[in-house]
C-alpha positions as MATLAB code, in Angstrom:
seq = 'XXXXXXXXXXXXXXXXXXXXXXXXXXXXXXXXXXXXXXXXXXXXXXXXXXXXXXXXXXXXXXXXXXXXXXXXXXXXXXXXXXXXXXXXXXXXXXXXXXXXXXXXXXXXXXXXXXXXXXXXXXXXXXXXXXXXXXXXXXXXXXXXXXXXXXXXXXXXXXXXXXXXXXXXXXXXXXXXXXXXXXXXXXXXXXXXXXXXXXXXXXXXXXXXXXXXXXXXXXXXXXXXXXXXXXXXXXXXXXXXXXXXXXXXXXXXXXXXXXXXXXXXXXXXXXXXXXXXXXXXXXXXXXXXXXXXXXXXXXXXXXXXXXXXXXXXXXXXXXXXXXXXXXXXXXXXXXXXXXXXXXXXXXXXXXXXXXXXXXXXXXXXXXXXXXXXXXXXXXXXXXXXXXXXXXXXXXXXXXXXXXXXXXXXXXXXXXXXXXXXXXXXXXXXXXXXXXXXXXXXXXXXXXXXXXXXXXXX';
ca = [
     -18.534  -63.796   72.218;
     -14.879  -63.469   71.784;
     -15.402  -62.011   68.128;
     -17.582  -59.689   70.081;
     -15.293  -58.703   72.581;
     -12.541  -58.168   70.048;
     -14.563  -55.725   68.477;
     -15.181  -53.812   71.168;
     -11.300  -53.640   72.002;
     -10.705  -52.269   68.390;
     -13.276  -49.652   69.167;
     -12.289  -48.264   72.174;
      -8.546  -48.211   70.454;
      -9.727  -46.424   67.869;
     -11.658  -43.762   69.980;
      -8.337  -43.358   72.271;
      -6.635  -42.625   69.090;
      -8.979  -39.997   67.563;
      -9.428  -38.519   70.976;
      -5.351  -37.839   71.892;
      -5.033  -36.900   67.949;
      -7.609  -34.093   68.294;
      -5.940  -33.152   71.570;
      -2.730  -32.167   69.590;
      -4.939  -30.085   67.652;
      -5.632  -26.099   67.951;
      -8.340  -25.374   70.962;
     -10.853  -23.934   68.775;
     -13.464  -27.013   68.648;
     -16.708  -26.475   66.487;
     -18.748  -29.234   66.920;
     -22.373  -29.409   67.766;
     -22.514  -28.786   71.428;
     -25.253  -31.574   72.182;
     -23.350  -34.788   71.636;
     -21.300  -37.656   73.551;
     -18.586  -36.158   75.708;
     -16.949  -39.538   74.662;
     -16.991  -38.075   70.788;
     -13.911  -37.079   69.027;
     -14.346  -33.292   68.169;
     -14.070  -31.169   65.053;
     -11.255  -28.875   65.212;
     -11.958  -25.822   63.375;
     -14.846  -24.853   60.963;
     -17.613  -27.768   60.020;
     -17.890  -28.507   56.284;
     -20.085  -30.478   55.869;
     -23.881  -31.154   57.538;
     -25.186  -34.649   56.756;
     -29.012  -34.423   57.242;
     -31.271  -37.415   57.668;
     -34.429  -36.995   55.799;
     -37.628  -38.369   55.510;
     -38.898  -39.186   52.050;
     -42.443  -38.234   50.942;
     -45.031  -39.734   48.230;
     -44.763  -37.850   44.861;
     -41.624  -35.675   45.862;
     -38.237  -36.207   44.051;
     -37.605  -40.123   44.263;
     -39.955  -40.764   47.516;
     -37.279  -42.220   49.584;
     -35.264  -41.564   52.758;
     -31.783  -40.362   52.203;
     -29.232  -38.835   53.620;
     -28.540  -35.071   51.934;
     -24.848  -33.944   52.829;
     -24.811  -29.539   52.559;
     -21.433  -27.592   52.163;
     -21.351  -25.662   55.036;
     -18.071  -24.038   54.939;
     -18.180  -20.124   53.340;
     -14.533  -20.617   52.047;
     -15.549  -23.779   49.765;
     -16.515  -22.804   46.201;
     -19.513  -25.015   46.658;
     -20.906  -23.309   49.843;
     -24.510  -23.322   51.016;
     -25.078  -26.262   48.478;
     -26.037  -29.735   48.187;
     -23.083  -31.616   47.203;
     -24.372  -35.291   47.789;
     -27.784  -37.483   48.390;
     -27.867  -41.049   49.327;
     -30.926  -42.545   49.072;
     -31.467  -45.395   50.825;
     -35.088  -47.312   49.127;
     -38.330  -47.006   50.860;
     -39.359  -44.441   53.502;
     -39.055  -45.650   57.118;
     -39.891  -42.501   59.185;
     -36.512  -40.896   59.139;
     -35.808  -38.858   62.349;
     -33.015  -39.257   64.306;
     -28.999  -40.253   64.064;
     -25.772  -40.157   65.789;
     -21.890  -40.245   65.237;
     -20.070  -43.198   66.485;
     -17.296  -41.975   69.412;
     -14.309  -41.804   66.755;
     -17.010  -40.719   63.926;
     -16.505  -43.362   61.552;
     -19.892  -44.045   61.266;
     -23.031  -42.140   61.256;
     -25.731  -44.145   62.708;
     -29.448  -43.359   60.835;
     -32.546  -45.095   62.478;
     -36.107  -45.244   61.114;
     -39.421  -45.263   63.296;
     -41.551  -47.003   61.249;
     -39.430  -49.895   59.749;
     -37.545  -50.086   62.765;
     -34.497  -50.340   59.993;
     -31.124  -48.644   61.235;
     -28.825  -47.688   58.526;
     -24.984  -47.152   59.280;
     -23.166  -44.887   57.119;
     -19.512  -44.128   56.513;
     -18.511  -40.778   57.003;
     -15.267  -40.834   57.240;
     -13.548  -42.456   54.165;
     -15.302  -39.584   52.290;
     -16.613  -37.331   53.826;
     -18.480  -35.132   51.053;
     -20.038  -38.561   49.648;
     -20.816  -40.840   52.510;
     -21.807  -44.202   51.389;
     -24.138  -46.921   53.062;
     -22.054  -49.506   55.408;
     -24.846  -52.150   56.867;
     -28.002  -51.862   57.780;
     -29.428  -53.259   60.704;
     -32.997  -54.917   59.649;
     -33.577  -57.113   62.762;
     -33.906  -54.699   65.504;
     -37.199  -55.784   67.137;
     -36.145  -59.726   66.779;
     -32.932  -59.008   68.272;
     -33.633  -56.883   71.006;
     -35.902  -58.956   72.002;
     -39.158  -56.680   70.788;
     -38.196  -52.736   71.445;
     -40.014  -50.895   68.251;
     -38.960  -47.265   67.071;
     -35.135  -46.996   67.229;
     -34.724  -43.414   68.165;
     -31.582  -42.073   70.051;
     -28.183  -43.280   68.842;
     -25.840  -42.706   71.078;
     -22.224  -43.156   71.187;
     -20.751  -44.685   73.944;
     -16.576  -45.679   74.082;
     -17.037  -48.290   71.375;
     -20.760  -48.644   71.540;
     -23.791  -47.317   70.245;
     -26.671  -47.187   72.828;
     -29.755  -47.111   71.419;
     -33.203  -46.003   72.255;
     -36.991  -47.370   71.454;
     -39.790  -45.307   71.599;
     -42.390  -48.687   71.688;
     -42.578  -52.379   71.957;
     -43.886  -55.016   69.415;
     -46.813  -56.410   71.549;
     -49.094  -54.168   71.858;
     -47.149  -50.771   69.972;
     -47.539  -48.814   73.088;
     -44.452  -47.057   75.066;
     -42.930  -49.173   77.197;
     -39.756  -49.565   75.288;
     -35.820  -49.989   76.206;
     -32.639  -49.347   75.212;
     -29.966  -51.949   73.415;
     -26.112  -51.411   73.346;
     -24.183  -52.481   69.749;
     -20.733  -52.575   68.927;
     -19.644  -49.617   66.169;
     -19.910  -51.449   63.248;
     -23.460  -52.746   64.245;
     -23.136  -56.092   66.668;
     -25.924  -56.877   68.602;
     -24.665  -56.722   73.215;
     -27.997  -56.356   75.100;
     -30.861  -54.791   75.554;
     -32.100  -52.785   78.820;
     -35.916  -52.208   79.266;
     -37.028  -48.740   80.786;
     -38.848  -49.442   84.810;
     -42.015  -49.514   84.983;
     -44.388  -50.645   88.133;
     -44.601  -54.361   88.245;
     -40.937  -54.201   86.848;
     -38.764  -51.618   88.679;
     -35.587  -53.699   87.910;
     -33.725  -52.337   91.308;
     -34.994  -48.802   90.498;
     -35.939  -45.963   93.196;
     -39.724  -44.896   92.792;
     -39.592  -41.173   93.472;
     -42.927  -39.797   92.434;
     -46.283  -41.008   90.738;
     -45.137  -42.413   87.685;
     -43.476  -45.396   86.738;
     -44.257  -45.887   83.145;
     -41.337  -47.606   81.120;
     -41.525  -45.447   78.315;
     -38.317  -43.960   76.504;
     -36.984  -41.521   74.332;
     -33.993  -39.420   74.573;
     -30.537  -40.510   76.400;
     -27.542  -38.509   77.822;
     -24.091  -39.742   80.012;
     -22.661  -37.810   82.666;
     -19.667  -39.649   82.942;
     -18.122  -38.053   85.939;
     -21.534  -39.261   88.001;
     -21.545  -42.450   86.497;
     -25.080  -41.331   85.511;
     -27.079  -41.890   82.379;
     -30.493  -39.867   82.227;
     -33.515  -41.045   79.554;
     -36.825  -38.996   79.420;
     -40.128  -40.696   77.736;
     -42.293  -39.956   74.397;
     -45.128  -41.971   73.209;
     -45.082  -45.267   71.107;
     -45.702  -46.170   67.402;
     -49.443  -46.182   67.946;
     -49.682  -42.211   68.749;
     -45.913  -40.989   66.658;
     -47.560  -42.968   62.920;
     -51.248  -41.410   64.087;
     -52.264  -38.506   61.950;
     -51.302  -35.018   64.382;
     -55.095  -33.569   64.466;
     -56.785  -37.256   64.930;
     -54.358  -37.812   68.114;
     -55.162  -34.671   69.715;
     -58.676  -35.046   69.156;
     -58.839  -38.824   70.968;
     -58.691  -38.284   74.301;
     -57.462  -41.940   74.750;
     -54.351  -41.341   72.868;
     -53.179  -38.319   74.881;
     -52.818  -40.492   77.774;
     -50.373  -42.365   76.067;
     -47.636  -40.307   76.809;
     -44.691  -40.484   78.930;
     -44.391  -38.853   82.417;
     -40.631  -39.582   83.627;
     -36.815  -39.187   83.534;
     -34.535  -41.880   84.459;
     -31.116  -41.955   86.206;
     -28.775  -45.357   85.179;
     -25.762  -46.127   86.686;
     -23.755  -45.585   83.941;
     -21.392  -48.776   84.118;
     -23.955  -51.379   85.181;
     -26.521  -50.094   82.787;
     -29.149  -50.699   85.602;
     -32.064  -47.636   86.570;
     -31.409  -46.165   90.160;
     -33.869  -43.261   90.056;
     -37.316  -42.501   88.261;
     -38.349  -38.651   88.568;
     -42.016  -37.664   87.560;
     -41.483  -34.992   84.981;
     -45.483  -35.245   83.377;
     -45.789  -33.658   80.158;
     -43.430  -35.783   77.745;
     -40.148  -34.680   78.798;
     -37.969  -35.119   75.315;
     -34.338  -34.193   74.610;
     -32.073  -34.202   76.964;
     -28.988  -31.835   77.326;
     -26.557  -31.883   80.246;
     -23.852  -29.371   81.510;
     -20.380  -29.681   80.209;
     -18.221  -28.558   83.266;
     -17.828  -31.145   85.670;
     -18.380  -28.938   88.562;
     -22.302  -28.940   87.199;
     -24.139  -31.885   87.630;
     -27.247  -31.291   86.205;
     -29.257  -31.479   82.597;
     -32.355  -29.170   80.990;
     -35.179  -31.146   79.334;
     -38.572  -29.487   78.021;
     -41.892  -31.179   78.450;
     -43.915  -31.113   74.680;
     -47.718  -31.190   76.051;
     -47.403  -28.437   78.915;
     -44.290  -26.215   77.280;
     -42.187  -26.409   80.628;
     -38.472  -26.593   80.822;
     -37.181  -28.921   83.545;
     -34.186  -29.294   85.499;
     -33.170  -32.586   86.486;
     -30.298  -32.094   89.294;
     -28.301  -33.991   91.540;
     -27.767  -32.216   95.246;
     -26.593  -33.992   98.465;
     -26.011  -37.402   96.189;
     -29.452  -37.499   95.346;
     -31.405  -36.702   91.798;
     -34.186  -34.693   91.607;
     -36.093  -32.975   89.404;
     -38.281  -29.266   89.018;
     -40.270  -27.095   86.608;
     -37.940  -24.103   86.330;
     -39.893  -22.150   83.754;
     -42.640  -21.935   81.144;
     -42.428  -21.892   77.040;
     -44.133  -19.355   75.758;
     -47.696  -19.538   76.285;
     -48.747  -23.524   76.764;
     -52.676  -22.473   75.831;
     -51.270  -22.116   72.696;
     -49.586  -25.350   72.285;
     -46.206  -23.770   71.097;
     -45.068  -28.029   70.953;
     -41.414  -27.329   72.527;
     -38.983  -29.831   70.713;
     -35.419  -29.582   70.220;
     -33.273  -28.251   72.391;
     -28.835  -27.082   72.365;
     -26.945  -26.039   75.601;
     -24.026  -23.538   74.896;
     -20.704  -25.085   75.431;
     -19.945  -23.132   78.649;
     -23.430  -23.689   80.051;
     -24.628  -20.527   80.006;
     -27.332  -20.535   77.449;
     -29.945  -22.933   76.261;
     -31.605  -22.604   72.989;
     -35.571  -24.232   72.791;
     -36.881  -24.781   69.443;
     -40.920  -24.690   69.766;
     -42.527  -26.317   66.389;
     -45.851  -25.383   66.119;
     -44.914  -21.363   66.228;
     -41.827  -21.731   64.533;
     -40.205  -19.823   66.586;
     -36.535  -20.680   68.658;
     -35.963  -19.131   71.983;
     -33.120  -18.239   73.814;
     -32.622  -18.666   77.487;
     -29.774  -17.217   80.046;
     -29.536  -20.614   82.347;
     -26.518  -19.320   84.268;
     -28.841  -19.773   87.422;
     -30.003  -23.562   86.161;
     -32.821  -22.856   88.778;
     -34.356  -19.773   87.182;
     -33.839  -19.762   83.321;
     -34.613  -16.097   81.923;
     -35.741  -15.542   78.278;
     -33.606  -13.331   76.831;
     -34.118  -13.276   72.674;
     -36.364  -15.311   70.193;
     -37.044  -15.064   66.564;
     -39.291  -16.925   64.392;
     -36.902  -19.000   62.102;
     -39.941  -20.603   59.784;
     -43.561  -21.842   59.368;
     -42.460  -24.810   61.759;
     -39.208  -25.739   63.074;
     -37.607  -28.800   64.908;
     -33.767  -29.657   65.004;
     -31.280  -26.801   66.072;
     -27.155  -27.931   65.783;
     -25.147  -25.181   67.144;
     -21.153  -25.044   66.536;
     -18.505  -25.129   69.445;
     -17.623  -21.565   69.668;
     -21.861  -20.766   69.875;
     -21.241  -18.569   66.433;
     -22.908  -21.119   63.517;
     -26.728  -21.924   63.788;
     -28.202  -24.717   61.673;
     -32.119  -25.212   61.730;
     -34.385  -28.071   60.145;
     -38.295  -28.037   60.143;
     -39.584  -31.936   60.057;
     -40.948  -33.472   63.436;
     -42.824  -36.310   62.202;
     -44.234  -37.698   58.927;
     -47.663  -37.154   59.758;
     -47.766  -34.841   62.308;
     -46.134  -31.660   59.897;
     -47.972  -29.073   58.541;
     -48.852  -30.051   54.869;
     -49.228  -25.675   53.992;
     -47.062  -22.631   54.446;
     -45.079  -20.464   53.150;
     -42.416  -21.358   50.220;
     -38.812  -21.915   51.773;
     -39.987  -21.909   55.411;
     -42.655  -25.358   55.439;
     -39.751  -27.943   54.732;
     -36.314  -26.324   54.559;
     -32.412  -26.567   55.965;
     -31.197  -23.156   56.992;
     -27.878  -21.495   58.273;
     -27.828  -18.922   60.684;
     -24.433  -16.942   62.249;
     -25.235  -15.766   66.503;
     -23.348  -12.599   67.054;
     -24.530  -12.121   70.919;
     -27.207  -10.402   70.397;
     -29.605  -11.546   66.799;
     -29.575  -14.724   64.412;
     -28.312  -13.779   60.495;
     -29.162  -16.156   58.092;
     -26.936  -16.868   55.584;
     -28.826  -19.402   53.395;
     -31.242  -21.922   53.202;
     -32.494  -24.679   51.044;
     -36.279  -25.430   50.606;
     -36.242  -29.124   50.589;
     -39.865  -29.334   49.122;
     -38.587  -27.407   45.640;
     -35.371  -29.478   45.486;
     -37.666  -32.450   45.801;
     -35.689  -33.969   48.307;
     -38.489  -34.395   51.324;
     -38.528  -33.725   55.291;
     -35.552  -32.428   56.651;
     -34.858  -33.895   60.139;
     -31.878  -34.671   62.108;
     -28.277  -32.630   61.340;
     -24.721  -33.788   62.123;
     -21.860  -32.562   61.539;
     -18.540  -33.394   59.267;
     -15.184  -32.254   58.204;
     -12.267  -32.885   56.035;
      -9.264  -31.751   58.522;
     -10.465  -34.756   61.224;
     -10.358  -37.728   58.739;
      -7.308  -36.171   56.842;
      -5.372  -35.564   60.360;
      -6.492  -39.298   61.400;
      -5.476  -41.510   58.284;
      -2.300  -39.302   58.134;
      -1.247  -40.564   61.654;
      -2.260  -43.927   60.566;
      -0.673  -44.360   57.477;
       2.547  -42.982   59.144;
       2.133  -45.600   61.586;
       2.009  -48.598   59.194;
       5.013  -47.162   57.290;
       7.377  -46.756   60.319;
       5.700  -51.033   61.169;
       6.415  -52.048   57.482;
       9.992  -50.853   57.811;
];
């Protein structure tokens, strides 16, 4: 435990540092507008976009890798691939997340339940592999589907989507150090088990998916998917059992940040996914869009207590537009909403939180998922992949599987390149972070300096 405990120490050292170092830094931040508030930012233009991707039978080398993309227009290599680590096996890549001083780029897989932690920062045009975590179920004590990763001062909190008994959705959450040491896990509420938690509605299902911190309400807020027996069922044979579509998740959760324990459980039926909060701390309050009835929701706190409403519709739900990914602008005012089944992304003006108004969409490809948007709301980048076998297997060339850049100039999105991933062999393009040269460089500068001026 003391090992442990040192480790965590370290961490949260290191975060102070990288924090008060980007401080010093120019105000311009570009940085993708969705992550931990606890996250050291990117000062400046990105360069790089590391993007986690799903490997595919008789493409390329058939395995899950990460593919890093020169993002940066001044860089001779621009709009390219400049590395690939592959990483054996595929292990339904979806989602990852930066550790709060982004040393590491945490890389989970859904169907392996395998978590691999790259370095970022020693390099970061070639990251290389660090650990990986292959014990996840055993030491969690059984939460399947590793999902959200999640930084946290010194931690990684990360989310299941199922369970190893029966593969259904009641899932929790586990907290690791950084570098990948096991803390605890936290199971999601569910009737019979509230664990201290506030019934609000109908549902009480202990299924999980997404996770977000509000530190200045001591608040953490998870929403609820499905578990490994619907995500690994083929997309048209899970639509068509009518047992399956049951299985899906009706409810958002308010934590007590510091304790870890659930206070509040809000019905929000429909699959409520990502989760993205307000910046200012005057706003206490987070957008989340439901994927079977195409709603966006607004989960609010007023007169100290949480609550949640349906504040508007996606498109037309008969339709099944499949709402998935979602980005908040970094002043609040806008939220983007990526639907995948239409391809399309939509913007909405949420400066009334209570009555979002559509304002611009355009179809960005045959299918879409992820969305990472820069600080300033100026850079756009898109990728397509939702899950292994619910994607369309037929479209058109550069827009079925693909990574594309877009520049926002207030009123239309210009895209400025893309890469088909299916003719570079490379496979399904899922979740995007971000990278750059100037943070790492500024960081080891200030470090080295420091063990100089100790050495003399």
């Amino acid at each position: 435990m003391k090992s442990v405990k040192k480790a965590i120490h370290n961490g949260l050292i290191a975060s102070l540092f990288l924090i008060l170092a980007s401080l010093t830094s120019a105000p311009l931040h570009s940085d993708e507008t969705c992550m931990s508030p606890y996250m050291a930012k990117i000062v400046g233009q990105e360069d790089y976009v590391y993007v986690w991707t799903l490997g595919v039978i008789g493409l390329g080398d058939e395995q899950d890798k990460l593919v890093t993309i020169d993002v940066n227009p001044s860089s001779a290599s621009y709009g390219e691939i400049i590395a690939t680590l592959s990483v054996g096996g595929r292990n339904e890549a979806h989602h990852s997340g930066l550790t709060d001083d982004r040393h590491y780029l945490w890389a989970a897989g859904l169907d392996t339940n395998k978590i691999f932690i790259f370095d970022v920062a020693s390099n970061p045009a070639q990251p290389t592999l660090h650990k990986v975590i292959e014990d996840f179920p055993e030491a969690t004590g059984g939460i399947v589907g590793p999902h959200t990763t999640y930084a946290l001062p010194g931690r990684m909190l990360v989310t299941g989507l199922s369970n190893t008994k029966d593969h259904g959705g009641e899932t929790g959450m586990a907290e690791y150090t950084n570098d990948g040491t096991y803390i605890e896990t936290y199971w999601m509420p569910k009737d019979g088990a509230l664990n201290g938690a506030i019934k609000t509605g109908k549902y009480a299902d202990g299924f999980g998916y997404d996770v977000r911190a509000i530190p200045h309400r001591n608040a953490l807020i998870t929403s609820s998917f499905t578990g490994w027996n619907n995500y690994m069922m083929d997309l048209g044979k899970m639509m068509s059992d009518p047992q399956a579509m049951q299985q899906f998740g009706n409810t958002v959760i308010v934590w007590d940040l510091h304790t870890r324990k659930p206070k509040t459980i809000l019905d929000v039926p429909g699959a409520p996914l990502e989760v993205r909060c307000a910046w200012d701390t005057a706003r206490n309050y987070c957008f989340t869009t439901t994927a079977l009835t195409s709603e966006i929701w607004l989960i609010y706190e007023e007169e100290n207590q949480w609550k949640s409403k349906k504040i508007a519709d996606i498109g037309d739900a008969s339709k099944i537009p499949l709402p998935v990914d979602i980005s908040i602008s970094a002043d609040d005012q806008l939220l983007w909403v990526n639907t995948w089944n239409d391809g399309e992304t939509r913007l909405y003006d949420v400066s009334n939180p209570h009555a979002p108004k559509q304002i611009f969409n355009k179809k960005i490809g045959d299918q879409v998922n992820m969305v990472s948007q820069s600080w300033d709301g100026k850079r756009f980048y898109y990728t397509s992949s939702l899950l292994g076998n619910w994607d369309k297997k037929t479209g058109s060339k550069g827009d079925l599987q693909y990574f594309k850049a877009f520049t926002w100039d207030g009123a239309d999105l210009t895209q400025t390149f893309g890469i088909d991933f299916i003719e570079a062999k490379l496979g399904l393009p899922h979740q995007m972070r971000f990278g750059a040269k100037a943070l790492y460089a500024n960081l080891y500068s200030k470090q080295n300096d420091k063990r100089v001026a100790l050495s003399r």
